[in-house]
C-alpha positions in Angstrom: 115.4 69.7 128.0 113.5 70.7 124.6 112.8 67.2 122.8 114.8 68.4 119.9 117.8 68.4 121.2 118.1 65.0 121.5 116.7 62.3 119.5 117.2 58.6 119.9 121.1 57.8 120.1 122.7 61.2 119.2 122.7 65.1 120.2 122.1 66.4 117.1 125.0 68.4 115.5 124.2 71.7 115.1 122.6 71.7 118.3 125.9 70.6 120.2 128.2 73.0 118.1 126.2 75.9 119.8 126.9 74.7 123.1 130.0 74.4 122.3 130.3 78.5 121.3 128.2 78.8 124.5 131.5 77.3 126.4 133.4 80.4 124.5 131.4 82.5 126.2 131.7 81.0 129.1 135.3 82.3 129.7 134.0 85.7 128.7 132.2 85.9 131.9 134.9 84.1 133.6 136.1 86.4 136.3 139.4 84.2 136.6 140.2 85.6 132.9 142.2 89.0 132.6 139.2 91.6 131.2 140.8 92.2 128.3 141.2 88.7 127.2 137.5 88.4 127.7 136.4 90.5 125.6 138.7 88.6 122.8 136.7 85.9 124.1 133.3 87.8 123.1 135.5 88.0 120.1 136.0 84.4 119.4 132.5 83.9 120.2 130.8 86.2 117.8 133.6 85.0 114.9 132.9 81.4 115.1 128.7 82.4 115.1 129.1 84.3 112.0 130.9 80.8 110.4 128.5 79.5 111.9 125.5 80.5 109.7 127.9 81.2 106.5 128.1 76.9 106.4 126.2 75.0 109.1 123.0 77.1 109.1 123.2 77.6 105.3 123.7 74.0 104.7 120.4 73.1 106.8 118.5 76.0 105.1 119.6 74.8 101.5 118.0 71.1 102.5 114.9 73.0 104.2 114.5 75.1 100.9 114.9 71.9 98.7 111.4 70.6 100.7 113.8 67.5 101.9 113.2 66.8 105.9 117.0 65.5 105.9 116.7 63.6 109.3 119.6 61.1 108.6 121.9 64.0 107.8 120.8 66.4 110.7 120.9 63.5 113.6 116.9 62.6 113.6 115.7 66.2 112.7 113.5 67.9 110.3 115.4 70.1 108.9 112.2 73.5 109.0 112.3 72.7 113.0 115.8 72.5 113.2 116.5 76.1 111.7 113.9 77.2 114.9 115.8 75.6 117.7 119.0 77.0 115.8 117.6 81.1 115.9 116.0 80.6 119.4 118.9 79.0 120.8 121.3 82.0 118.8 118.9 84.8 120.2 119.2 83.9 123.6 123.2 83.5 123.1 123.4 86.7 121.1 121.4 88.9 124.4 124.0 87.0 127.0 127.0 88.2 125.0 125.5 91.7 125.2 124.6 91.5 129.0 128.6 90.5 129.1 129.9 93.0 126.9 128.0 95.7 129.3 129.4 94.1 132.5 133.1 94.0 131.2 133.0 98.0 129.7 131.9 98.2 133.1 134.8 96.9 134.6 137.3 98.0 132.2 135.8 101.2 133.4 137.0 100.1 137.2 140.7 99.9 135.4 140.2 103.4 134.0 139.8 102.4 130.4 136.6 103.8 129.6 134.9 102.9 126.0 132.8 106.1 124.9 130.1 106.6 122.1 129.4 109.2 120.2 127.3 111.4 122.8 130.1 111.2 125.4 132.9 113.2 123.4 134.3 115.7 125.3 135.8 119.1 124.0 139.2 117.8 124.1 138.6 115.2 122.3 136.5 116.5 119.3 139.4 118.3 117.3 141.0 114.4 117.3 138.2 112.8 116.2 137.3 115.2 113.2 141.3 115.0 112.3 140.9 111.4 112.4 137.5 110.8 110.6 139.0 113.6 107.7 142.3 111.8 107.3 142.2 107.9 108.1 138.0 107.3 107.4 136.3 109.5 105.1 138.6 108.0 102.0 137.4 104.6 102.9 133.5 105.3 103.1 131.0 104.2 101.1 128.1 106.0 101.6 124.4 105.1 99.4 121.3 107.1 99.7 118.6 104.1 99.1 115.4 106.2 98.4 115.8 107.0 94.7 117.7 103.7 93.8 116.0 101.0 91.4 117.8 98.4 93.0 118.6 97.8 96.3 122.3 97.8 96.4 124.1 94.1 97.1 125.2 93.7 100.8 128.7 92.5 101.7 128.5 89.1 103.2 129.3 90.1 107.2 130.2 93.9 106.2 128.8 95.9 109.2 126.5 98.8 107.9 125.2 102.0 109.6 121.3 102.2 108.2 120.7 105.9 108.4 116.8 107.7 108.6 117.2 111.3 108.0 114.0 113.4 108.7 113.9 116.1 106.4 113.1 120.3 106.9 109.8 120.6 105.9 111.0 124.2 104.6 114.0 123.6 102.7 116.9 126.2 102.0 116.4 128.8 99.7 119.2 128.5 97.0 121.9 126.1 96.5 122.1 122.5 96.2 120.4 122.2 99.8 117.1 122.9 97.8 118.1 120.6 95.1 118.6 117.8 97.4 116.2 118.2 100.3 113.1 119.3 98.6 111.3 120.7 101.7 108.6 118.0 101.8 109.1 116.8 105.1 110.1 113.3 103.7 112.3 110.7 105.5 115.2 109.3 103.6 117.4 106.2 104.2 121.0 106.1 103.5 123.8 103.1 103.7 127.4 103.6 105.4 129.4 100.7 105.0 131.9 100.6 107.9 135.6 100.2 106.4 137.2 96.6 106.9 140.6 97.4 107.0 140.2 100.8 109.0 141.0 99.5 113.1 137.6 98.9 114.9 138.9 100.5 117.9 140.2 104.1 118.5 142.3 104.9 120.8 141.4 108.5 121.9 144.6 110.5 123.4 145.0 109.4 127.3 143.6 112.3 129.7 145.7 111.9 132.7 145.5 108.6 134.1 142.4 107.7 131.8 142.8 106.3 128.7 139.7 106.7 126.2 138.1 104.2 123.0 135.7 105.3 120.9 134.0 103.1 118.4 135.2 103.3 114.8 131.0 103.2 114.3 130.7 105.6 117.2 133.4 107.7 115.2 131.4 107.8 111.8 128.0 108.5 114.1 129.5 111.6 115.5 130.8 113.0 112.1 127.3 112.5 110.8 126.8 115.7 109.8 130.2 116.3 107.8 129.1 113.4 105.7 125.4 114.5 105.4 126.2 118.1 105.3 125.1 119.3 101.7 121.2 118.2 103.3 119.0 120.0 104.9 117.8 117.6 107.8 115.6 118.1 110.4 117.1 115.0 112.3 119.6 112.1 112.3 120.1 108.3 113.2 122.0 105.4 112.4 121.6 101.9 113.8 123.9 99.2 112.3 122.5 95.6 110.5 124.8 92.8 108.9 124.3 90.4 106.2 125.3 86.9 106.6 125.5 84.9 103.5 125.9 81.3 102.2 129.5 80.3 102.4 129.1 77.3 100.1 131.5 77.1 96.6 129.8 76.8 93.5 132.4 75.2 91.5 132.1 75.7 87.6 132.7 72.5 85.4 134.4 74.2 82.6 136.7 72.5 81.4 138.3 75.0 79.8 139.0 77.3 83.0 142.2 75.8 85.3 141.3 75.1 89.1 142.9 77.9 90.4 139.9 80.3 88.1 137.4 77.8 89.1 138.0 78.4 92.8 138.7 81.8 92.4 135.4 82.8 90.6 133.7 80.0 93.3 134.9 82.6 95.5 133.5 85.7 94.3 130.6 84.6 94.1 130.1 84.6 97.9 129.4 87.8 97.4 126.0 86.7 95.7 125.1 83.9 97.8 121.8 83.4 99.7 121.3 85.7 102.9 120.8 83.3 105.7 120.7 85.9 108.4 119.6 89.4 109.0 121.1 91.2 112.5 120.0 94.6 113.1 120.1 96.8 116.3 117.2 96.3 118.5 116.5 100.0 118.9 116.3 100.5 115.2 113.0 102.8 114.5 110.0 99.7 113.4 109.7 102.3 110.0 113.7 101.9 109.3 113.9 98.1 110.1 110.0 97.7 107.6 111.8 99.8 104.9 114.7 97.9 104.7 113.4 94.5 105.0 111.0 95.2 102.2 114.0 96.6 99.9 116.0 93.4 101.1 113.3 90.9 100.2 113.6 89.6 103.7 110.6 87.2 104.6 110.0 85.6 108.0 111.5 82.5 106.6 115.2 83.5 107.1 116.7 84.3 110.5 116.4 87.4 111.2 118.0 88.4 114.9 117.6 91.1 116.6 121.0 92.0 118.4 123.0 95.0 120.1 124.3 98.3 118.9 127.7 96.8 117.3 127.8 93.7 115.5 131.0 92.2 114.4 131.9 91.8 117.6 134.3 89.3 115.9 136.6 92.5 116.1 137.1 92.2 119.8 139.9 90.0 119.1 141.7 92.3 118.1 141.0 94.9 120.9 144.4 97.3 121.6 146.3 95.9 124.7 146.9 99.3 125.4 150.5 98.4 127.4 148.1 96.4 130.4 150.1 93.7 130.9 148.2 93.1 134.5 144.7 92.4 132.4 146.2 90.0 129.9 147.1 86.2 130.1 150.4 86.3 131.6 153.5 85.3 128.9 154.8 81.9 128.6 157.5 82.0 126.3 157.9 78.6 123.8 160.0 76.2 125.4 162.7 74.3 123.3 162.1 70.3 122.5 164.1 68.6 125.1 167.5 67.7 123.9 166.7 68.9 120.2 168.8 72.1 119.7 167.8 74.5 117.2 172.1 74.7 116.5 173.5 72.3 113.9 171.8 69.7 111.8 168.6 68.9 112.5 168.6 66.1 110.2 171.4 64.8 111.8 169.7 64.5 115.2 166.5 63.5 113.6 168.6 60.5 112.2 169.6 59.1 115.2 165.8 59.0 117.0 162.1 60.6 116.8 161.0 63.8 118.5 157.8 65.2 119.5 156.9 68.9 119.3 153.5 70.2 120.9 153.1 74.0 119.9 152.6 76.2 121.6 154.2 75.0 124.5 157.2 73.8 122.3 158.3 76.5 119.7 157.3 76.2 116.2 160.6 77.1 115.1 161.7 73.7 114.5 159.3 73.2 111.8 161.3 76.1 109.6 164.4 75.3 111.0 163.7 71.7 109.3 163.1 73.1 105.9 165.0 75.9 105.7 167.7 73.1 106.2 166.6 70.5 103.5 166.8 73.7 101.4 170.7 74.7 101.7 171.7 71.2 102.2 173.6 69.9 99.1 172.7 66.1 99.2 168.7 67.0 99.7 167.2 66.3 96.3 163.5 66.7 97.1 160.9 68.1 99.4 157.1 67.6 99.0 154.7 69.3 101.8 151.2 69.4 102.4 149.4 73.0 102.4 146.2 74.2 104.1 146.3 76.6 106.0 149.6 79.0 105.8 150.3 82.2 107.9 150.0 85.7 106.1 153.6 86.2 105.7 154.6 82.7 105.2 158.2 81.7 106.4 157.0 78.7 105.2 156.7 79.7 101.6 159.5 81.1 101.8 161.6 78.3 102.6 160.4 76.3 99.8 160.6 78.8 97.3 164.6 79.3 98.6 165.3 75.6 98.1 163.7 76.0 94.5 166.3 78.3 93.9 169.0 75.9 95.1 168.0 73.2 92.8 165.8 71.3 94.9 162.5 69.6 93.4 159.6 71.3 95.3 156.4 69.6 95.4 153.4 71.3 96.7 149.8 70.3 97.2 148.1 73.1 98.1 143.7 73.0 99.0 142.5 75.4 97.3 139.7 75.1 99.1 140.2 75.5 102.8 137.3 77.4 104.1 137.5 80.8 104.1 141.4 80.6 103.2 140.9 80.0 99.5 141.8 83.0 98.5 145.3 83.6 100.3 145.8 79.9 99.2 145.0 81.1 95.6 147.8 83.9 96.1 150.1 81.3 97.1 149.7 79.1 94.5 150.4 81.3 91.9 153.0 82.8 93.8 154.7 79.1 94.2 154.1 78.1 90.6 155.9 81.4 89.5 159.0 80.5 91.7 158.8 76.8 89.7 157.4 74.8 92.7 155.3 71.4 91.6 151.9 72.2 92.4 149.5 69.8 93.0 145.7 71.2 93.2 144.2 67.8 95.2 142.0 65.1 94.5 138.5 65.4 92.4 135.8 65.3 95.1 137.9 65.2 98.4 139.7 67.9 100.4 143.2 67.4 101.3 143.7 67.7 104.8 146.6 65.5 106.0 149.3 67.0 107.1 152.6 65.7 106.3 156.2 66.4 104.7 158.8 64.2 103.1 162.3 65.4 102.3 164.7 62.7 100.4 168.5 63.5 100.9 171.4 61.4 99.4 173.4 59.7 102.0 176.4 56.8 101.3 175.0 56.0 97.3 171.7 55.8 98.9 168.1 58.0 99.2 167.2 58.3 102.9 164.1 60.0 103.9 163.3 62.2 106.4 159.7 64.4 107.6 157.4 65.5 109.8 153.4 64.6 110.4 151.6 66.8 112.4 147.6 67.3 113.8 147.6 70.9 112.8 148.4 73.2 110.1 152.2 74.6 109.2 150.8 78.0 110.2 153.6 80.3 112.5 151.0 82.6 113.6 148.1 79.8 114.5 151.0 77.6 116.0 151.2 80.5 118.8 148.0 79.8 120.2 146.6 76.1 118.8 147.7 73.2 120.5 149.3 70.8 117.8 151.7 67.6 117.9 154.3 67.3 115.4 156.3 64.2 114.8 160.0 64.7 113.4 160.7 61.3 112.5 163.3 59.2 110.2 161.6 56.1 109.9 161.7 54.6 106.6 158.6 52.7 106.8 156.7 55.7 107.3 157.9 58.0 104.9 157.6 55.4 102.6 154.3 55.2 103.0 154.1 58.9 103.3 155.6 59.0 100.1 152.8 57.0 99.1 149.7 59.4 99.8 151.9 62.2 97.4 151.8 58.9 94.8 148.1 59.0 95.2 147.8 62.9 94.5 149.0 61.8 91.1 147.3 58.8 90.2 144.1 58.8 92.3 142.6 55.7 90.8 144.9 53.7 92.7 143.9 52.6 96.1 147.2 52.0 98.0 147.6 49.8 101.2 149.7 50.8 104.2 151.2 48.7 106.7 151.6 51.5 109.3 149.7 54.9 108.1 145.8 55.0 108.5 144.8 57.6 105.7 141.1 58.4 104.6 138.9 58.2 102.9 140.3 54.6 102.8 140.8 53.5 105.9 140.4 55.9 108.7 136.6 54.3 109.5 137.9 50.7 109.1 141.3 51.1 110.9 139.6 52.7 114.1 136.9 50.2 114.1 138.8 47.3 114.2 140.5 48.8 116.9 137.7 49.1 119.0 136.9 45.8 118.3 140.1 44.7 119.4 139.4 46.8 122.6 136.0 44.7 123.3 137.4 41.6 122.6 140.6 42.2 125.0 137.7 42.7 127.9 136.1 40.0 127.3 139.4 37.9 127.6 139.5 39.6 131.1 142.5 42.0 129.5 143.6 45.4 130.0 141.0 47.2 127.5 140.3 51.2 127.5 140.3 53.9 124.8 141.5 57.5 125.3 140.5 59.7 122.8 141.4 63.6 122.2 139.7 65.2 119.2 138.1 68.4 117.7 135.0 66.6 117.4 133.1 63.7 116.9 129.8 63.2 114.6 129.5 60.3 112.6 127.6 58.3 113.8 129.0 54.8 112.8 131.7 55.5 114.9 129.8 56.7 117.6 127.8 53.8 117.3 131.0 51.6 117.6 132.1 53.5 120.9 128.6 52.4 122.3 128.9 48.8 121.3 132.2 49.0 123.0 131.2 50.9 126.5 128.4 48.1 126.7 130.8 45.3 126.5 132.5 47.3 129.7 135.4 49.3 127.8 136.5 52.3 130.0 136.5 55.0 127.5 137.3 58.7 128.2 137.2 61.3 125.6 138.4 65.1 125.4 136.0 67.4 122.6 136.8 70.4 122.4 133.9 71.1 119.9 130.6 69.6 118.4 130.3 66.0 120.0 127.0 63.8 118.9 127.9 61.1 121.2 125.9 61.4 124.5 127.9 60.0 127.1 126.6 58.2 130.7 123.5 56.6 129.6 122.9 53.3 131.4 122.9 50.5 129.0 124.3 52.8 126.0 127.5 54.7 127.2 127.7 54.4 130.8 131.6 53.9 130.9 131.7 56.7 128.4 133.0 60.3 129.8 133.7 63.0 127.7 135.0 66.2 128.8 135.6 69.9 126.9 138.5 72.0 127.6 138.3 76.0 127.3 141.1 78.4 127.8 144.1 80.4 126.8 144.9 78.2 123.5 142.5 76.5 121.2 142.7 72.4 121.7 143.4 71.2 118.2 145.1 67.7 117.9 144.1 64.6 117.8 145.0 61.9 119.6 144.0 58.0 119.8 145.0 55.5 122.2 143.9 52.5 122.6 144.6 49.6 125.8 145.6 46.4 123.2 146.4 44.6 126.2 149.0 46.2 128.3 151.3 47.6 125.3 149.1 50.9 124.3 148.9 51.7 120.2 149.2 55.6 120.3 148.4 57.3 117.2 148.2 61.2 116.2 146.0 62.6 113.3 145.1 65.1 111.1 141.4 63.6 111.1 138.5 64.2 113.8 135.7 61.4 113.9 133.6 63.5 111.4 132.0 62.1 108.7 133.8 64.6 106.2 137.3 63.4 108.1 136.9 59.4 107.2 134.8 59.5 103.7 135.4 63.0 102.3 139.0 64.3 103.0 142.0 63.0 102.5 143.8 62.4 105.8 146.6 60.6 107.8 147.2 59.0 111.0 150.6 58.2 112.0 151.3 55.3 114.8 153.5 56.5 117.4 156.8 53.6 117.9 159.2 55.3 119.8 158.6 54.3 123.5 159.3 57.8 125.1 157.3 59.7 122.4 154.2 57.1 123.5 154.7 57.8 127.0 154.7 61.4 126.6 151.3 61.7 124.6 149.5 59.5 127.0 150.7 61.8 130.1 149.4 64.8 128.5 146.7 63.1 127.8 146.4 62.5 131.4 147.5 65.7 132.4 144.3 67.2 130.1 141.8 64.3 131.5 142.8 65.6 135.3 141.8 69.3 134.0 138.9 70.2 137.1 139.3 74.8 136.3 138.5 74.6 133.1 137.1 71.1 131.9 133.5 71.2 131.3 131.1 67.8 131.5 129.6 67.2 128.2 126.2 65.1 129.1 122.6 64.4 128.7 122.0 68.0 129.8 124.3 69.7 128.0 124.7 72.5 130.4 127.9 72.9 129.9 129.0 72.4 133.6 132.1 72.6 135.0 134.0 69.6 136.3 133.9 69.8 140.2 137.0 71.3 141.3 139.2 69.2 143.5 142.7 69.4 145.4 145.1 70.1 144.2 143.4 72.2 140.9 144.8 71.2 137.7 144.1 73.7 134.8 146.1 71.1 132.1 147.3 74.0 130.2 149.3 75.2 132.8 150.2 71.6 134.1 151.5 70.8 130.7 153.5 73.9 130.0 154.9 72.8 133.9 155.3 69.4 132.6 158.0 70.1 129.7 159.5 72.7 131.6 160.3 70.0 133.9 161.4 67.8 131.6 164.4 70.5 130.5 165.5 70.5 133.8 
């Protein structure tokens, strides 16, 4: 192993995130996935790279640039050697997902679904294309001859571009604006095509008998070349595509004149300016094409620059046509209804009487607009106050609050305005909520509001009874089809009390609250959990039941690693599910050697979070908007909610079971970091399966 990937107690961060992406494209090779799900897994892959750079790259380049070493930030490294490991390890990725890509064109080819570049077009198919490029591309293109220009022009952050080198006739024609244009000198010029966003990535060509035909959209503006260059006289064309990726980070103005929602809009804008931190071209780009434009671009062998394949923003894969193959997709499991919670009637009413549990995707996300599009026609509610991050792009969400503003209802809304990469649909929300007459509230000065969590007050009997929901994940339909969330529907007054309690603090943020049952940063996540642990070591050493089962995004401060260390060396049993970056290296005799941790991989994204700890025999279960990031506990302002109702308990800890006996798609996470898969055994469990098995059981 290279000796900076691990220092002392801690895989560094960065370093672990990237094996983490390199478990995305694991299931791209994986010949148990349909082919054209893995190719939205080269997708995923090449998406959450690009984010990648735009933050954690930039972040480590902006401390590299300042001259600081930053080794307590970045896990024991220097921050120079760092940004190394990172492009070497990314170069190497980048050339695997291209070997893949190859392999699965080749088998898609196998299924009779044959992707084609420009050079393969056959007769039949060039009337199409020309129609196509005329009417649905051309409008859209941005085309910029570079030779002549003072100033380079400014690069859209992750745009893909076609750089084009046009040799010139050295005799040029004789009249016209050909001679104006293309003096006959011989000359080479450069040109820019920017490749439309909003224009589909993928063509789909008209079928040929039992063939059905792609092209490119780049492939597409290759071919038609020469109607976009056609007023030149050119001896000879090419176009090889590069990207930009660019710093990420808000600059937030301090005037005071400006409200937030300008300040984070013009924050936003300016990503367009921010500082390239990484240069992709196409390998095969000519060495005078790639020199001239380096040279224009101010691009020094400082900054990443990666060589990659003929397509970039692969990220598009995602969105590759299904093209009616059922047989090469993941097979349909449609949402299953919470077990005796019927969308018919009251929910309220039901809710009343006990607690339920929803886990989307498996359950339908229905019941969390069912819920307020209740509390929005019912008479005796007087209030509603929800939690915004991230919402869907047509929001039924929205729209339910902005209907029970209509019926008299007050509406509060705390909206982040600055949810990566989702500030500016947030910003069009906001204004679109304040224009309806929804309470906005814009956060807290210096922390990101991340809990969330809803409170509805209704009038019952002369009295104000509270009802809500607190969930792991965002109230997002679209994301809620495919990321794994919990979602509590609960009644207890204790809790929405306290719930009540974190909107209190949105208003008067001075004021440092206590809660009896909610753990909320930046407060008291770190504490809370800590003493819990503690509570764990001491149980062992009173020869008690004592073990911690954690499920999380990730896990990278340190303190609490630390803690989980002190804890497996007093003999805790602790196993832990990470879907992502994990700094905690498990298994190391005398550190964490009753520490597992496992990564699961597959149809839907593993998003909540789940604690539970031993305490003796009667397990505390908890759920939570906050992974064991140092951002989570210090920086954001989160909320765990203790789980009381005895069924609800026992349910989360068997699907925590249910994930911890995954052995298809459960990788190892370890000293090596290999990624390797978890030895299969009999019977094979692949937990997401298991637990869509396990609540379809539990209808029955």
């Amino acid at each position: 192993m290279n000796k900076t990937e691990i220092r002392n107690q801690y895989i560094n961060r960065e370093l672990s995130w990237l094996q983490f992406n390199a478990r995305v494209l694991q299931e791209a090779v994986d010949e148990s996935v349909p082919l054209i799900e893995r190719l939205r897994f080269l997708g995923i892959f090449s998406n959450n790279l690009d984010e990648f750079f735009k933050v954690r790259y930039a972040t480590v380049k902006r401390i590299a640039l300042a001259g600081r070493k930053g080794k307590s930030a970045l896990g024991g490294e220097v921050a120079k050697d760092l940004l190394d490991d990172i492009t070497r390890i990314v170069i190497r990725q980048q050339a695997e997902s291209q070997e893949i890509l190859r392999y699965i064109e080749s088998q898609l080819k196998k299924e009779n679904i044959l992707i084609i570049d420009e050079t393969e077009v056959s007769e039949s198919q060039k009337a199409f294309i020309t129609d196509y490029f005329v009417q649905k591309v051309s409008p859209a293109l941005v085309t910029i001859i570079l030779n002549e220009l003072a100033e380079f022009p400014l690069l859209k952050d992750s745009a893909a571009y076609l750089a084009v080198k046009m040799v010139m006739k050295r005799e040029g024609a004789e009249h016209g604006i050909r001679r104006i244009l293309a003096p006959g000198t011989g000359e080479t010029r450069y040109a820019l095509i920017e490749i439309p966003r909003d224009a589909n990535r993928f063509v789909v060509l008209p079928k040929e008998g039992d063939k059905q035909y792609i092209i490119m959209l780049d492939d597409l503006v290759r071919y038609c070349l020469p109607l976009i260059f056609n007023i030149f006289s050119y001896e000879s064309l090419s176009a090889h595509m590069i990207k930009i990726t660019r710093d990420a980070e808000l600059d937030i103005d301090n005037d005071l004149s400006k409200s937030f929602i300008d300040k984070i809009s013009s924050s936003v804008k300016g990503r367009e300016i921010g500082e390239p931190v990484r240069f992709v071209y196409d390998e095969k780009i000519g060495k005078d094409t790639l020199g001239f434009l380096k040279e224009k671009m101010r691009i020094t062998n400082t900054d990443s620059v990666i060589p990659g394949g003929r397509y970039h923003n692969r990220r598009d894969y995602m969105d590759f046509p299904s093209l009616g193959r059922e047989d090469l997709l993941y097979r349909k499991s449609p949402p299953l209804p919470v077990n005796e919670l019927s969308l018919q009637g009251s929910l309220l009413d039901k809710i009343a009487q006990k607690d339920y549990l929803q886990f989307a995707p498996y359950h339908t996300f229905a019941y969390v607009i069912r819920f307020l599009r209740e509390a929005a026609l019912d008479p005796r509610v007087k209030s509603i106050k929800i939690t915004v991050y991230r919402l869907a792009r047509h929001s039924q969400v929205t729209s339910s609050l902005i209907n029970a503003v209509k019926n008299g209802k007050q509406v509060t809304v705390q909206i982040e305005l600055q949810a990566r990469f989702d500030e500016e649909a947030n910003i069009e929300y906001a204004e679109q909520l304040q224009s309806e007459g929804v309470k906005l509230i814009f956060g807290v000065p210096g922390l990101k509001v991340h809990s969330k969590i809803c409170v509805i007050e209704r009038e019952e009997k002369d009295k104000v009874r509270r009802y809500g929901f607190i969930s792991t994940g965002n109230f997002n339909e679209s994301t809620a089809k495919v990321y794994t969330d919990y979602t509590l529907f609960t009644s207890n007054q204790a809790i929405l009390k306290e719930v009540n309690m974190v909107f209190d603090f949105f208003d008067t943020t001075y004021k440092i609250r206590k809660y009896k049952h909610l753990v909320v940063s930046p407060h008291y996540t770190g504490k809370t959990f800590s003493k819990l642990i503690d509570r764990e070591i001491a149980n062992k050493k009173a020869g008690k039941d004592a073990y911690i089962k954690l499920k999380m995004n990730s896990i990278t401060n340190y303190k609490m690693v630390d803690k989980l260390y002190e804890a497996s060396r007093a003999g805790v049993k602790i196993q832990m599910i990470v879907r992502g970056a994990c700094c905690l290296i498990p298994g190391v005799p005398g550190m964490s050697e009753n520490i597992e941790v496992i990564s699961i991989v597959d149809k839907f994204l593993e998003h909540p979070r789940l604690f539970i700890f031993g305490n003796g025999g009667d397990p505390m279960v908890y759920i939570s908007s906050a992974d064991w990031m140092t951002r989570n506990i210090d920086f954001r302002v989160e909320v765990s909610c203790p789980v009381y109702d005895e069924d609800i308990r026992k349910e989360l800890i068997e699907t925590f079971e249910i994930g911890w006996s995954d052995n298809v798609k459960a990788r190892v996470i370890s000293v090596a970091q290999d990624n390797a898969y978890r030895k299969k055994g009999h019977p094979e469990v692949r937990s997401q399966v298991a637990t869509y098995e396990y609540y379809l059981h539990k209808l029955k």
